[in-house]
VMD Tcl script that draws the C-alpha trace (Angstrom):
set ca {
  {-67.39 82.70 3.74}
  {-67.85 79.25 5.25}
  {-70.44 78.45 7.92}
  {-68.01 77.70 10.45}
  {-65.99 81.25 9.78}
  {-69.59 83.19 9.60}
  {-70.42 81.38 12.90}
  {-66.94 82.24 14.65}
  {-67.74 86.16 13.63}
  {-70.97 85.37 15.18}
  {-69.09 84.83 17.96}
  {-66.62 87.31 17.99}
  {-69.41 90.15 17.62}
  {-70.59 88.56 20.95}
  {-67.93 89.13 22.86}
  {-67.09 92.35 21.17}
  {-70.45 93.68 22.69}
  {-69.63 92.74 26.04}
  {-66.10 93.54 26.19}
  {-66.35 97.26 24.95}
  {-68.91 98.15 27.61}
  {-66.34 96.78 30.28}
  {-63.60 98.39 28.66}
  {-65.54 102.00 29.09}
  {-66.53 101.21 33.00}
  {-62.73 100.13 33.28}
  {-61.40 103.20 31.73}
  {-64.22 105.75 34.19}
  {-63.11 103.58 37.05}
  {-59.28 102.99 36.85}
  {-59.09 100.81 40.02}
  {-56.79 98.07 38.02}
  {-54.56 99.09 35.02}
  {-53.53 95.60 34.09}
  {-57.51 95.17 33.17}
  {-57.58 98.35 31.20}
  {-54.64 96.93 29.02}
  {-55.71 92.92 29.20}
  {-59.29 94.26 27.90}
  {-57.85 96.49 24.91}
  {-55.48 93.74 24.20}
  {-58.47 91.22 24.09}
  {-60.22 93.90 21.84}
  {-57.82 94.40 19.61}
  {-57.11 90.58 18.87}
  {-60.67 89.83 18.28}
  {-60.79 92.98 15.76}
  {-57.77 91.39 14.20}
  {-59.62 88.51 13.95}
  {-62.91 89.60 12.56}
  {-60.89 91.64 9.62}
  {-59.13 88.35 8.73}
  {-62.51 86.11 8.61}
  {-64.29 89.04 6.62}
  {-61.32 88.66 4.09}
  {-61.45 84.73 3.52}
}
mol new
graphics top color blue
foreach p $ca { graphics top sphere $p radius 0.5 }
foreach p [lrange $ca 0 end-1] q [lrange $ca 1 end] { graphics top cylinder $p $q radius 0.2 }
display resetview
């Protein structure tokens, strides 16, 4: 893995631990369903992209 990948995963990670805390208080809270499903979608596309850097 290159330094700029390793550095985007970096990144990724990051958000990751931000977005899954959010994602919990969203799901308890339930006042907007369009941010449940934009945060899961967001979620999932950074997985996505983690399990395609860890493969290069």
């Amino acid at each position: 893995m290159d330094k700029k990948a390793k550095k985007r995963l970096d990144i990724i990670n990051k958000k990751l631990q931000t977005l899954r805390p959010r994602l919990a208080g969203s799901r308890e809270q339930a006042d907007d369903p369009q941010e449940l499903k934009d945060l899961e979608n967001e979620i999932a596309s950074l997985e996505a992209e983690a399990v395609e850097l860890k493969k290069s």
